[in-house]
N, C-alpha and C positions, 0 to 999 in steps of 0.2 A: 618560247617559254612554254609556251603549251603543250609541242610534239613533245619535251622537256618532261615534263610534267606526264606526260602521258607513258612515255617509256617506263618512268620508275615506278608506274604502278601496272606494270607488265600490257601497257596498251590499251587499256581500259577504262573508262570512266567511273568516279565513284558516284554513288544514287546517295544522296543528302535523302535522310529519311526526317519527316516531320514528326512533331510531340505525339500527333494521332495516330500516325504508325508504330510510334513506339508504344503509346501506350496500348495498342491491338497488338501487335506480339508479344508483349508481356502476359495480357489476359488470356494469350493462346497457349503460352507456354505456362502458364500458371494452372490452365481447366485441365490440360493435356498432362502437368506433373502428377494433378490429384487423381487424375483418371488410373495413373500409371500404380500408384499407390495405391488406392483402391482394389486394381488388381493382385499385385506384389503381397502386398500384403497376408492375403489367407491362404497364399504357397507357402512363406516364411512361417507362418506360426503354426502351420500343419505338421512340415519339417523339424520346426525347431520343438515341437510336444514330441513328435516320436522321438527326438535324443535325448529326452529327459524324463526323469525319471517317475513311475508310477504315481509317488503321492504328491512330486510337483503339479501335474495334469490334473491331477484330483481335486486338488485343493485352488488350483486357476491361477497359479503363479506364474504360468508360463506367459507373457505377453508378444517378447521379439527372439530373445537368443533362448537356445535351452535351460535346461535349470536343473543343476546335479548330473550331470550329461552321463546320460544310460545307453545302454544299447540290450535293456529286456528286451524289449516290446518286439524288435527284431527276431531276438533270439526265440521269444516263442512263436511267431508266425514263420522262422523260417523251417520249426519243425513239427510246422501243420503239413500232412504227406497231400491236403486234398489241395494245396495250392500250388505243389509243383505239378498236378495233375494238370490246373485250369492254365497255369504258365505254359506247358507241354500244348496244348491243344489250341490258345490263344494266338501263339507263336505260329504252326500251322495253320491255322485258318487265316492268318493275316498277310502272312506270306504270299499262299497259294491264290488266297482270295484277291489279294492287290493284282496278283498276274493275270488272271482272270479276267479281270474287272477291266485292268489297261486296256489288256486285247481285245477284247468286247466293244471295248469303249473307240480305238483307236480304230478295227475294224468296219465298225458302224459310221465311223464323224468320215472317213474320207471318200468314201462312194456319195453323201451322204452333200458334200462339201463341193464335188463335183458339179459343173451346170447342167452338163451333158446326158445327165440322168434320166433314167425314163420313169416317168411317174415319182418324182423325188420330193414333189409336192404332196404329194397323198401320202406319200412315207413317212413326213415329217408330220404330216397335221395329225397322223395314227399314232406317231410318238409321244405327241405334246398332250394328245388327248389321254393317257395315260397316266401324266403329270397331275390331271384334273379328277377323274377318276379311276375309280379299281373295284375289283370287285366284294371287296372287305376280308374281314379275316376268319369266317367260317367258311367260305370259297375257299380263299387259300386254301386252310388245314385240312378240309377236304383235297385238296387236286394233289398236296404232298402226299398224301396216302396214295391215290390213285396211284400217283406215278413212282410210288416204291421206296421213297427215300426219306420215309417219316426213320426220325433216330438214326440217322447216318452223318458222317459227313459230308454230304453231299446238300443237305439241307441246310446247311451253312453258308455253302460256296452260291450254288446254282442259283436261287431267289433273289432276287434285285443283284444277279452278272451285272448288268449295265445301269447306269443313273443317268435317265433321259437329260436330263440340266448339265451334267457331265458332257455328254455327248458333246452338247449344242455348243456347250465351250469351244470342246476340241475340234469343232466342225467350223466353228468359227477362225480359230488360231490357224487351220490349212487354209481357209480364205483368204486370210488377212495378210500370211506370209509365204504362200506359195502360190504363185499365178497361175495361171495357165499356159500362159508363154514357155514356162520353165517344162510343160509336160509334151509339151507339143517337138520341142528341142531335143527332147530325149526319147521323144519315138523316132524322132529323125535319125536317130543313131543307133535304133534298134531295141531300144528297153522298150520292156514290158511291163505291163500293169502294178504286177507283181514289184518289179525288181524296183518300178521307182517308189512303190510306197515305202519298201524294204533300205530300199540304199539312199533314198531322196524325203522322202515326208517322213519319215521317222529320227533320222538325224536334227532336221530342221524344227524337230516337233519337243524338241527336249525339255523346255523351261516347262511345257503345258503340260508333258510325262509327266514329269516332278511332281506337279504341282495335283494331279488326277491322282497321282501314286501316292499324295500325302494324306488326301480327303479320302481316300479307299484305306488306307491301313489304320487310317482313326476313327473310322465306321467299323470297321472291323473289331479294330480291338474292344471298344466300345458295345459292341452286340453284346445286348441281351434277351430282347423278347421274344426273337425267334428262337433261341437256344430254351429259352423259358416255355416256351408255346412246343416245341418239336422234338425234343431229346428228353427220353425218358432215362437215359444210362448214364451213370454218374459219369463212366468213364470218357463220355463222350462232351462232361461240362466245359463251357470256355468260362476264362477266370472270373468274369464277371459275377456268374452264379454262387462260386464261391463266394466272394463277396458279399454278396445278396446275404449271405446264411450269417456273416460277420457282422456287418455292417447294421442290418436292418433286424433281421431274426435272433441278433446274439447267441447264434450257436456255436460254440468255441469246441466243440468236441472235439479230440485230436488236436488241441493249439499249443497243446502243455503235458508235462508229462504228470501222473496222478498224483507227486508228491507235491505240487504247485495249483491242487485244484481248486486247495480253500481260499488262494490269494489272485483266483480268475477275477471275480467283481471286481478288487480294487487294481486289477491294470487293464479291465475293459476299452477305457478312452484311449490310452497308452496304447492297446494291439491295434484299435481301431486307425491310430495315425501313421502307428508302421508298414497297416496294410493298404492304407490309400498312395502312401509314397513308393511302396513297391511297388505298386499297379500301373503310375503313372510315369516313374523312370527311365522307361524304353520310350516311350513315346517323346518326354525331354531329350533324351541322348538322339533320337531320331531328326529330329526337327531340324538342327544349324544344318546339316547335310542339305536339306531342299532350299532351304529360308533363302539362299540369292536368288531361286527360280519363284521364289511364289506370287511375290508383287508380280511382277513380269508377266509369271503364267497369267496371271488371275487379272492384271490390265489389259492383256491381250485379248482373251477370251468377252471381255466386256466392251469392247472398241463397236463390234455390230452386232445386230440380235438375229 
């Protein structure tokens, strides 16, 4: 009766859960719904003010879905010209900058990750101690001039290449999943240093890429204070600054063409929500693409310090 019993529940034993179990996942799923809502929440009503309409948002009717569903707010932010500039230059710096930052990153964690190292201890304890200190930010903006690339691109890119806490992840993750037995086996057959980082630890390295490449391109797009602090040339803003002039400063110059100048104030809040939703849409569209790697990456890399 038992084996009986045990087949039609595919082999398995069922766990009788008791009242206090139940009542401990209900409270979990109950903290954990409101958590969820709590968040949800001021994406939905940021969304749903930008599709409605100016004196809906004014007047505060907007609560959950739009109201009079507009698409102004849009249309005058999408013919602000200084936004497809900070869009233009966003896009590259986030690109180039994720590349960068991988290589940097990935180059650094596996010599790094290696035992065989020589002096790997002094290397790491000079990395971590950079974690702790620096040397502020009149150092900095001094040593960018030094070195040429005050108001360039380059001042975007080059300044925090690698994030030491990054690294240590990724140095962690070749630890964890590539032994040493596996390197030893492949010199025996002729690879080189080279070729197994290339064809061996970078295949096997994927979930933590992902996961390195998701926190690098939402830093990126995110930059502000350095672009604030180092680029003098509008042409050189990333969108954030823009922003900055919308958002904080209320400068709408160029958001509207002159025959819509006397109805700026009353779709202020209205442009303001159109332009937080544009700003943030890539980065949503970006996201389910990594999301099966990032638990993964981000467990992994947590496993040893």
């Amino acid at each position: 009766m038992k084996q009986a019993a045990m087949k039609r529940t595919g082999g398995c034993r069922k766990v009788k859960t008791s009242g206090n179990d139940r009542i401990f996942y209900f409270l979990c799923y109950l903290f954990i719904g409101v958590l969820t809502l709590l968040v949800l929440y001021p994406i939905v009503y940021v969304v749903s003010a930008s599709f409605s309409s100016a004196g809906a948002v004014s007047r505060g009717e907007v609560w959950l879905w739009p109201v009079d569903f507009s698409v102004e707010g849009y249309k005058a932010v999408l013919n602000y010209r200084d936004l497809w500039i900070g869009y233009r230059n966003t896009i590259f710096y986030t690109i180039v900058g994720t590349v960068i930052n991988v290589a940097m990153t990935m180059m650094c964690a596996y010599p790094l990750a290696r035992k065989g190292l020589y002096g790997g201890r002094v290397i790491m304890f000079l990395f971590t101690f950079t974690m702790l200190f620096s040397g502020g930010m009149i150092p900095n903006y001094i040593l960018m001039g030094k070195l040429g690339i005050m108001n360039t691109v380059w001042v975007m890119l080059l300044p925090g290449a690698m994030s030491v806490y990054n690294m240590i992840v990724a140095r962690t993750n070749i630890q964890s999943n590539i032994p040493g037995e596996l390197l030893e086996a492949a010199r025996m057959d002729g690879c080189s240093d080279g070729k197994f980082f290339f064809d061996i630890v970078l295949p096997l390295s994927k979930a933590v890429i992902a996961v390195l490449a998701m926190w690098y391109a939402v830093g990126h797009w995110n930059a502000y204070f350095n672009a604030f602090l180092y680029l003098s040339d509008k042409e050189l803003y990333p969108l954030q600054l823009f922003l900055k002039d919308i958002l904080v400063q209320n400068d709408f110059a160029g958001v509207m063409d002159p025959e819509f100048a006397e109805q700026m104030n009353y779709m202020r809040n209205l442009i303001k929500y159109a332009v937080i939703v544009l700003s943030t849409a890539p980065l949503f569209a970006f996201y389910p693409f990594v999301q099966k790697y990032f638990v993964k990456g981000v467990m992994i890399g947590s496993v040893k310090g």
